[in-house]
Structure formats: C-alpha cells, structure tokens
N, C-alpha and C positions, 0 to 999 in steps of 0.2 A: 471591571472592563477586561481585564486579561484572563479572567477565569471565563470569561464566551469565548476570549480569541482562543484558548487553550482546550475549549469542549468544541469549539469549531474543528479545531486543527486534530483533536480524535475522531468523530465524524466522518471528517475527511479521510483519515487511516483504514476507518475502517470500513469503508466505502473502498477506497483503491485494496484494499485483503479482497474483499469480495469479488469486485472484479478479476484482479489481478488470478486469485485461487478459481473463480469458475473457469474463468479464458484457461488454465493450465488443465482443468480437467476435462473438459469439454474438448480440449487441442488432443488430449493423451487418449481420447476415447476415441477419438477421430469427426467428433462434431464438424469443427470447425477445423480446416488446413492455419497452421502454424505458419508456414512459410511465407503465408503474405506478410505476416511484421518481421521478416527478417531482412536486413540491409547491411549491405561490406560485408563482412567476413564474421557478422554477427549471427548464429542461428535465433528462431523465430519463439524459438521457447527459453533462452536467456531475454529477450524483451518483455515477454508478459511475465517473467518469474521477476524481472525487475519493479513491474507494478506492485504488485505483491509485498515486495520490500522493501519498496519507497513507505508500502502504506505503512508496516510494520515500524519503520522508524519514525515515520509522524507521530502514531500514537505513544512509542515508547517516551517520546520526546515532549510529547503536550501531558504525558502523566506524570512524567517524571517534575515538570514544571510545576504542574497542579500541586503535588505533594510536596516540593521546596519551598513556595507560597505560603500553604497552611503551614508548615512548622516554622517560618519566619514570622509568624502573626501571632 
C-alpha cells in the first residue's frame, strides 16, 4: 500500500518539474507574461520556480521513502 502512495507521490513530482520547468521557460522566452502569478511583493518567476521545487522535493521524498522500505524488509 505505501509503495503506490509513494509511486503516486513521484508522479506527482514529477508532473509539478514539468510544469513548473516549462512555465519557467516558456515565461524566460517570453511565451507567456510572468507577472500574472505574481502577488505582494512576490515576483511572478519565484512562484513558478516554487512549482518546480515543490515537485523536486516530492520526488526526493517519496524515493527516499521507497528505498528505506526495501532495506527495512
């Protein structure tokens, strides 16, 4: 059971990388204006580089789990 919630929860990472990494390039290319996800005193390219890094630490975090699993078994 925890080895789906832990291959979900990389999925999930690496699904927000992908986003996260196109919206940054796409914004630096000038695709898309930036400035609409920006709010307060935040600019609009720290919000998609934070998708980006959320996804990064999901995944780090659901392999990390994966691999303490198998050597506890």
């Amino acid at each position: 059971m925890l080895t789906r919630v832990y291959s979900w929860m990389n999925l999930i990472g690496n699904g927000f990388i992908l986003v996260g990494g196109l919206g940054l390039a796409l914004g630096m290319a000038g695709v898309i204006d930036l400035d609409t996800f920006a709010f307060g005193i935040s600019a609009g390219v720290r919000v998609v580089g934070t998708v980006a890094i959320t996804g990064c630490l999901l995944s780090a975090i659901s392999c990390f789990a994966r691999e303490f699993n198998n050597e506890k078994s």
